[in-house]
C-alpha positions as CSV (number, residue, x, y, z in Angstrom):
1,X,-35.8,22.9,8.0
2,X,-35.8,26.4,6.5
3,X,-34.3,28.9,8.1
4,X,-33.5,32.5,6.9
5,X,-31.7,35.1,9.3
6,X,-33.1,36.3,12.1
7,X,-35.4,33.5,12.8
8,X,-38.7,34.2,15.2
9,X,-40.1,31.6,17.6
10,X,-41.4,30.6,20.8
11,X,-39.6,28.4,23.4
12,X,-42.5,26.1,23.6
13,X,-45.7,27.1,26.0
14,X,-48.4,29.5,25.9
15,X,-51.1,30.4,28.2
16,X,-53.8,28.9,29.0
17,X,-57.0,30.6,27.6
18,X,-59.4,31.3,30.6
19,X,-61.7,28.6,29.8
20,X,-59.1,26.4,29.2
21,X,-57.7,26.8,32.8
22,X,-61.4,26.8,34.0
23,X,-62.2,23.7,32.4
24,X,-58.7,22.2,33.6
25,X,-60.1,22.3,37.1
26,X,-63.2,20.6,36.5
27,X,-62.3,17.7,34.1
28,X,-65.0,15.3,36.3
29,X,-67.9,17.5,34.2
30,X,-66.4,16.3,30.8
31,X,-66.9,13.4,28.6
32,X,-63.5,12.1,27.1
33,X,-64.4,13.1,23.8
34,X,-65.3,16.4,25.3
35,X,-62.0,16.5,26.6
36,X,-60.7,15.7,23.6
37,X,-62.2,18.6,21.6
38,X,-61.0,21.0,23.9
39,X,-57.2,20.2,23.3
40,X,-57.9,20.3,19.9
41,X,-59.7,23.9,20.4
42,X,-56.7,25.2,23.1
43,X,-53.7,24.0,20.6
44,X,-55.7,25.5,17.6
45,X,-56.4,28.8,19.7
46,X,-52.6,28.9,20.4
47,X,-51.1,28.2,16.9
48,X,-53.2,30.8,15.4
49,X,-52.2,33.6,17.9
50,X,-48.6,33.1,16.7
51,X,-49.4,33.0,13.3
52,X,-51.4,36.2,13.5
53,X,-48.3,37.4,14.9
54,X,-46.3,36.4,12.3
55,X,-43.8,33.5,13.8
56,X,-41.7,31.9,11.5
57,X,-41.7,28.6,13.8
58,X,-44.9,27.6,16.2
59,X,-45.6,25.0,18.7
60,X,-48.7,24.0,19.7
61,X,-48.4,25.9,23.0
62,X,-47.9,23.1,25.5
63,X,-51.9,23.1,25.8
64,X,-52.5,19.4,26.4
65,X,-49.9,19.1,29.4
66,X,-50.8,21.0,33.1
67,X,-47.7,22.5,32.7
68,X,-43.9,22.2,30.6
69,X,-43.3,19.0,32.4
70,X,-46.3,17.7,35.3
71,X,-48.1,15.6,32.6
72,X,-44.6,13.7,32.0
73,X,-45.0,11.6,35.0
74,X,-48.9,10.3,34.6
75,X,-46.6,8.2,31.4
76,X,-44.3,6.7,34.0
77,X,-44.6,3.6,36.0
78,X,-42.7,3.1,39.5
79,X,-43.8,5.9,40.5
80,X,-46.6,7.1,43.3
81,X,-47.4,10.6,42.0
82,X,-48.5,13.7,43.4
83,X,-47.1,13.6,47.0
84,X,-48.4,16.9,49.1
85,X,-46.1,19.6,49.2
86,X,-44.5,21.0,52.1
87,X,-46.7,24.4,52.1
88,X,-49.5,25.4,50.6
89,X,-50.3,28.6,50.9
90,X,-48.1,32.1,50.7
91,X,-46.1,33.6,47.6
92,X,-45.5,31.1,45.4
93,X,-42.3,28.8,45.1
94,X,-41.2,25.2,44.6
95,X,-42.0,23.7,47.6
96,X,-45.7,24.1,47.3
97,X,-44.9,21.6,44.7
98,X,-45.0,17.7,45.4
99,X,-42.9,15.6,44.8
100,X,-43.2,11.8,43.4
101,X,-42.2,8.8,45.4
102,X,-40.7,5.6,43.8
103,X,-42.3,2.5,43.9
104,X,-41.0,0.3,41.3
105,X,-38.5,0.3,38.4
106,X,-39.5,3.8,36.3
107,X,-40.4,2.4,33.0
108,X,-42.7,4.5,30.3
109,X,-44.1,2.1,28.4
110,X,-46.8,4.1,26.3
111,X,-43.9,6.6,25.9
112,X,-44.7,10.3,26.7
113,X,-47.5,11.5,25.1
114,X,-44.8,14.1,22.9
115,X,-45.2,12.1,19.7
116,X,-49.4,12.3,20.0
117,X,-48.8,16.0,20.7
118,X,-46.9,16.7,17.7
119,X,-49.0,14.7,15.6
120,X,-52.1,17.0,16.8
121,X,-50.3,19.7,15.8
122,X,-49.6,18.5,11.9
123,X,-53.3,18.2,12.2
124,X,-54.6,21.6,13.0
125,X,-51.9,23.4,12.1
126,X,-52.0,25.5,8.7
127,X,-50.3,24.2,5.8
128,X,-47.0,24.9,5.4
129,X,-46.0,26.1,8.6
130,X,-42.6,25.3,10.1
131,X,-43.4,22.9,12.9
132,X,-41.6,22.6,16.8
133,X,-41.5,20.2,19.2
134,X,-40.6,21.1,22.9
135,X,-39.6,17.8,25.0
136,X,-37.9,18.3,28.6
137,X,-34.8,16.4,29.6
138,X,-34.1,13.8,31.8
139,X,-32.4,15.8,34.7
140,X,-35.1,18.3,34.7
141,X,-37.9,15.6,34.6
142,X,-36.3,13.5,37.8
143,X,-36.4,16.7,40.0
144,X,-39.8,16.0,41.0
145,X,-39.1,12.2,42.0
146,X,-37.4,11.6,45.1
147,X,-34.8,9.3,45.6
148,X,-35.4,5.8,46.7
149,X,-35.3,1.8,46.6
150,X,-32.8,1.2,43.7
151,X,-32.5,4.8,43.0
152,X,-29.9,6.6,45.2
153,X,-30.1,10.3,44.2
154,X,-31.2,12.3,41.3
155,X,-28.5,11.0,39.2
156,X,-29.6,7.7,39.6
157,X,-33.2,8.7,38.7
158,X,-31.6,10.6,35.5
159,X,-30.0,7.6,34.4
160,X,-33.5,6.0,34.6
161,X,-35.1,8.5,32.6
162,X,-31.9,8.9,29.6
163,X,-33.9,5.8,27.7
164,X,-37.0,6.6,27.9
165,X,-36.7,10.4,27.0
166,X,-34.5,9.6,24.4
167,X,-36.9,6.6,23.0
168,X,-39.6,9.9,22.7
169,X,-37.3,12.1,20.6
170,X,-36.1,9.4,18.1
171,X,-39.7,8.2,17.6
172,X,-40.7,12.5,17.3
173,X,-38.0,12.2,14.4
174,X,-39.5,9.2,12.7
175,X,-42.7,10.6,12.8
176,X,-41.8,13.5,11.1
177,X,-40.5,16.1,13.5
178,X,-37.6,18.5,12.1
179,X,-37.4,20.8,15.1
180,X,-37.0,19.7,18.4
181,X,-35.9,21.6,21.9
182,X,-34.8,19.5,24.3
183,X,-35.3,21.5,27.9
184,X,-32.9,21.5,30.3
185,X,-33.5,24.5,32.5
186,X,-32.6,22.5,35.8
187,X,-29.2,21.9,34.0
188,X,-28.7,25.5,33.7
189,X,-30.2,26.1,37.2
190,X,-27.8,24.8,39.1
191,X,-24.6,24.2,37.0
192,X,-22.9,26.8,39.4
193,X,-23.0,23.3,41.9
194,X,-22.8,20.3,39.7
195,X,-20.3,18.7,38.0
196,X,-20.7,20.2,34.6
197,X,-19.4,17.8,32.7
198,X,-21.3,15.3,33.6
199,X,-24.4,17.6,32.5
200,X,-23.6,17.7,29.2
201,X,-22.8,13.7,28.9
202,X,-26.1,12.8,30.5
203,X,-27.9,15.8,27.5
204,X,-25.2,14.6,24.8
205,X,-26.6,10.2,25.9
206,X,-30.0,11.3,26.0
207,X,-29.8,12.7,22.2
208,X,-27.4,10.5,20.8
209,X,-30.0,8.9,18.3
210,X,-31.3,12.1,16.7
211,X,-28.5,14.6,16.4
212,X,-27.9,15.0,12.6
213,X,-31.4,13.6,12.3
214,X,-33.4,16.8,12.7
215,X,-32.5,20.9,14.0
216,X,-31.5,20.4,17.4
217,X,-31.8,22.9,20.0
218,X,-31.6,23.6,23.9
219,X,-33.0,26.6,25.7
220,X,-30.8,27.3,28.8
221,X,-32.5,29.1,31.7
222,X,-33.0,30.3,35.1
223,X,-36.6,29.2,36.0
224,X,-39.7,30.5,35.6
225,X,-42.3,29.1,38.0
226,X,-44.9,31.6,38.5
227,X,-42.3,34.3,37.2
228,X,-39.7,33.3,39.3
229,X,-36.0,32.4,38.6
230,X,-34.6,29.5,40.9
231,X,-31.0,29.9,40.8
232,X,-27.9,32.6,40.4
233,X,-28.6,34.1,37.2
234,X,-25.2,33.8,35.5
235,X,-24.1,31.5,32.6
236,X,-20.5,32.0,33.9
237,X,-20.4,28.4,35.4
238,X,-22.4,26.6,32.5
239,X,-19.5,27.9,29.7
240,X,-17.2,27.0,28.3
241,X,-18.1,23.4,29.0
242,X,-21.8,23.5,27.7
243,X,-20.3,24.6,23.9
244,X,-19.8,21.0,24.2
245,X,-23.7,20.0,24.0
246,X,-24.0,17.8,20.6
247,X,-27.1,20.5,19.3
248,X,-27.1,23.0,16.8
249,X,-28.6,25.7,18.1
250,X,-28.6,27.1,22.5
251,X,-31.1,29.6,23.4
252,X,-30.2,31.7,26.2
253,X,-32.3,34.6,28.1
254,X,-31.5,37.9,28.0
255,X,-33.8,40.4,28.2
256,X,-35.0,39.8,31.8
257,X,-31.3,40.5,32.8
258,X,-31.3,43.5,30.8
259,X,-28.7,41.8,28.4
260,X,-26.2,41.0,30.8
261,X,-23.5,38.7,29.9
262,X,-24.6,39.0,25.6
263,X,-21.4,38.4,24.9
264,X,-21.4,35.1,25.8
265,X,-23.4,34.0,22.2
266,X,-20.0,34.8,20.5
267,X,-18.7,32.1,22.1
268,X,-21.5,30.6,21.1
269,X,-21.8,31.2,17.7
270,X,-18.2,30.0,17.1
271,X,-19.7,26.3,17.3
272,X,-23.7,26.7,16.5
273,X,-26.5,28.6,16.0
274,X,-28.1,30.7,18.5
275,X,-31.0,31.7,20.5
276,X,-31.6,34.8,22.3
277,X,-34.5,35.8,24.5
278,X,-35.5,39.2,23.1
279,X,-38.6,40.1,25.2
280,X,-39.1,39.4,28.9
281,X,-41.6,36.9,30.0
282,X,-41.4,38.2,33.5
283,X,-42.0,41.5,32.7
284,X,-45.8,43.2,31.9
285,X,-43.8,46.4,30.2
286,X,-44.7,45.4,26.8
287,X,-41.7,46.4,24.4
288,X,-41.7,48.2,21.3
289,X,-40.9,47.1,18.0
290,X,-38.0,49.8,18.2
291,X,-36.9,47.8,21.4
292,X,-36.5,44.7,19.7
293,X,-34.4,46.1,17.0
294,X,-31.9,47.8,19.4
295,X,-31.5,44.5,21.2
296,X,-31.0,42.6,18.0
297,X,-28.7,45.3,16.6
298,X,-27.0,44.4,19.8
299,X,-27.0,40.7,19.2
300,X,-25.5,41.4,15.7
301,X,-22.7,42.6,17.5
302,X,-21.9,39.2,18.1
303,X,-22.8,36.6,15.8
304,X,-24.2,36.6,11.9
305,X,-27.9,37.2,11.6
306,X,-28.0,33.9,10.0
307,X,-27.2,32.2,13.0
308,X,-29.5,34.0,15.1
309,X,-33.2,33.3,16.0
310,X,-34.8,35.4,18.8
311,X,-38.1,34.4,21.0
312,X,-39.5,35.5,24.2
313,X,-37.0,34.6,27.3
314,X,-38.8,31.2,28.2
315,X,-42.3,29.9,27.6
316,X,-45.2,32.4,27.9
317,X,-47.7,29.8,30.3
318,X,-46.9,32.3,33.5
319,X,-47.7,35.3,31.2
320,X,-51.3,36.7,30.5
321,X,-52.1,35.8,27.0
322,X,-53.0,39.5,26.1
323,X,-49.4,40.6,26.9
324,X,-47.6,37.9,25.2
325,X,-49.8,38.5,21.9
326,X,-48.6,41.7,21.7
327,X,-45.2,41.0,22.9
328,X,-45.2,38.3,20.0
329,X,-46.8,40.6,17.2
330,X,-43.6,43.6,18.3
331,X,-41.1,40.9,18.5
332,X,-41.4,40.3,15.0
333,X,-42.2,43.6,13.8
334,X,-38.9,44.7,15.1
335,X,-37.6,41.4,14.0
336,X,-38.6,41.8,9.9
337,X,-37.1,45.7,10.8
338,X,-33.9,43.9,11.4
339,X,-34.0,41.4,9.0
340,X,-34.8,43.9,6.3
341,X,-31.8,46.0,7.1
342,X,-29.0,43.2,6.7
């Protein structure tokens, strides 16, 4: 990978365009290669937005899944998907999602779907372009699937899912992947109440066959579902025992929470690279370029700019795709304004 100070990326997903979310809805009207075409169309659409805006690392926006994570489980056997949620209408929040009921022994044999993704982005992306990956992690993934028949509790179903999740990353590496975020915001959710120890054993099994293989990173945060967070928005109870995650690089989010606890990157930056959410994804105020350099001058503070890489807070799919264009394009303006000054 090449990687120069002050890094600029994306955490993974983008929005939808409108048609896109249009056409989402009425998949019965399409042919298969139809369908086909439009992924191709919605990844290419995404790519060249952040190039336009001048990213030094691009996904392909998430474009082919429903959402981060929902597609995961049409790969997975054992499972009975799409359960009704609890409530339907109202503000949005979790429990208008369904949840998954077990069946069978959870097994993936066609893998994921990650490896085709990434592959589709080699293919449309420009030349030369430094390419990411975005896969989520096995404790994240087995919060939609309840418990049940030789799966006890959500551990259980983790333990299920370490293999197969970790079978999808070491064939992303062999296909030529060199960047790859492994998601675990659930992890960071709710590592005020769990045992966080066991967290990072059940991330550091999980990624066992590609550390050392490719860059490595994990983007810690506190949900985003429809612009919502999920849990106590402190990293107090993830550190120090998340320093211990076998990655090279932890992105953390900031700038919804007006850069409350920064110094925790110093920490660490003692053992890795790091990530910091410079623009908020929850937010429609569209900063400055001026903004972003004050909160990377700020950042600077605390580790080398070249450990640091700054992105939005979390993936742009629950922002309009005209603010996070121009929330991408002024994240990097301020970005090659900081870059340029060290």
């Amino acid at each position: 990978m090449q990687k120069h100070p002050i890094l600029t990326t994306v955490i993974g997903s983008y929005p939808f365009p409108g048609w896109l979310e249009h056409a989402s809805k009425h998949l019965e009207d399409f042919g298969s290669d139809d369908i086909a075409e439009m992924q191709d169309d919605a990844v290419t659409s995404a790519v060249m937005d952040q190039v336009r805006a001048g990213l030094d690392v691009v996904t392909d926006g998430e474009l082919s899944r429903f959402d981060f994570n929902l597609s995961f489980y049409a790969f997975l056997d054992g499972i009975d998907r799409q359960h009704e949620p609890g409530r339907r209408y109202g503000p949005p929040a979790h429990d208008q999602r369904g949840r998954h009921q077990i069946v069978g022994e959870i097994a993936a044999p066609r893998g994921l779907g990650v490896v085709a993704e990434y592959e589709r982005l080699v293919r449309l992306a420009p030349p030369g372009l430094q390419l990411k990956a975005s896969v989520p992690g096995p404790y994240t993934l087995a919060g939609r699937i309840a418990p049940g028949g030789d799966y006890a509790d959500r551990y259980a179903v983790t333990e299920a899912l370490i293999p197969i999740v970790g079978d999808e990353l070491n064939r992303l590496v062999e296909a030529g992947c060199t960047m790859i975020t492994v998601d675990e915001p659930s992890m960071s959710c709710y590592a005020y109440r769990e045992d966080t120890e066991r967290l990072v054993d059940i991330f550091n099994r999980t990624v066992a066959a590609i550390y050392g293989r490719c860059y490595l990173g994990s983007h810690l945060c506190f949900g985003n579902y429809k612009g919502r967070a999920v849990a106590p928005r402190s990293y107090q109870p993830m550190f120090p025992a998340f320093l211990e995650l076998t990655v090279d690089e932890i992105h953390v989010e900031m700038a919804s929470r007006e850069f409350s606890e920064l110094e925790v990157i110093e920490q660490i930056g003692q053992r890795m690279d790091v990530g910091v959410g410079v623009v908020d994804v929850k937010s429609y105020y569209i900063e400055t370029p001026d903004d972003v350099l004050s909160r990377i001058d700020r950042c600077l503070q605390y580790v080398p700019a070249e450990q640091l890489s700054v992105s939005p807070d979390c993936g742009l799919s629950q922002t309009a795709r005209w603010a996070s264009r121009q929330k991408l394009e002024n994240m990097v303006a301020g970005a090659r304004r900081a870059r340029d000054s060290v």
